[in-house]
N, C-alpha and C positions, 0 to 999 in steps of 0.2 A: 705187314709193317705194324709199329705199337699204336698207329693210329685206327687201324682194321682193327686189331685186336678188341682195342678199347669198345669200338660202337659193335662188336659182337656180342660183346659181354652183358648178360645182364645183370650186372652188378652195377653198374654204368646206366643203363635203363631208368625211366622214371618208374616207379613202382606201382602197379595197378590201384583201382578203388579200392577205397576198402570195402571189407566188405566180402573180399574173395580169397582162399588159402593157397596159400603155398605149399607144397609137400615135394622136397628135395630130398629124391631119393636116391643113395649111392650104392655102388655094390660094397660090402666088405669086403673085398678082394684088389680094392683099388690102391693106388696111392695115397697116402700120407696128405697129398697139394690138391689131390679131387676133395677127398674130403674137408679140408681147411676151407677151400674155395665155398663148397655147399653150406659148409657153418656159417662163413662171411654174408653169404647172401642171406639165408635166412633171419640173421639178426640185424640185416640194412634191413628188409623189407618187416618186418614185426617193428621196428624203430619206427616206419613208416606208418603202421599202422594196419597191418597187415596179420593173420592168423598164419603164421608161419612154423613149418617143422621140419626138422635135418631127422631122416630118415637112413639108418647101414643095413641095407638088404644083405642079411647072411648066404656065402658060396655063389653068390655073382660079382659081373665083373660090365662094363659098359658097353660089351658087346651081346652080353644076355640078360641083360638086369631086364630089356624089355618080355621078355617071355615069362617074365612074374606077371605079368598081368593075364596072361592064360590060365593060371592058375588058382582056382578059389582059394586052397588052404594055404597060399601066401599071403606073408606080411604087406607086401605092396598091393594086391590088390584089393585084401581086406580094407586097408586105409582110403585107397580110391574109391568102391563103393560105400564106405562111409562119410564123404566129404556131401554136405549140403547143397542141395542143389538150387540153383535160382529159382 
């Protein structure tokens, strides 16, 4: 229902410390509305106060976008081991 919907989203979430990044990474192989979604977020939460980045992993899609991170010489995991660490 649009009330589930809602408290799934984190869009709707309060936005972490700051202090911590965000990196919304989509496949370029998605929809039009994944992508717009991940923009949305990222410019709530850098509104926030947040280090925020919309990330288009090139030739994935959200059923393999996670198997870029097995990969060194990918764009997504180069970004994840470069994010600072506490």
């Amino acid at each position: 229902d649009p009330q589930a919907a809602s408290d799934a989203s984190p869009l709707f979430w309060p936005a972490p410390p700051s202090g911590r990044t965000l990196v919304a990474a989509v496949g370029a192989h998605e929809t039009s509305e994944f992508h717009r979604q991940s923009r949305t977020l990222t410019d709530a939460w850098a509104k926030a106060g947040l280090e925020a980045e919309y990330l288009s992993i090139d030739g994935v899609h959200h059923f393999n976008i996670v198997d870029e991170l097995t990969r060194p010489d990918s764009a997504l995991f180069g970004r994840v081991v470069s994010l600072p660490r506490p």
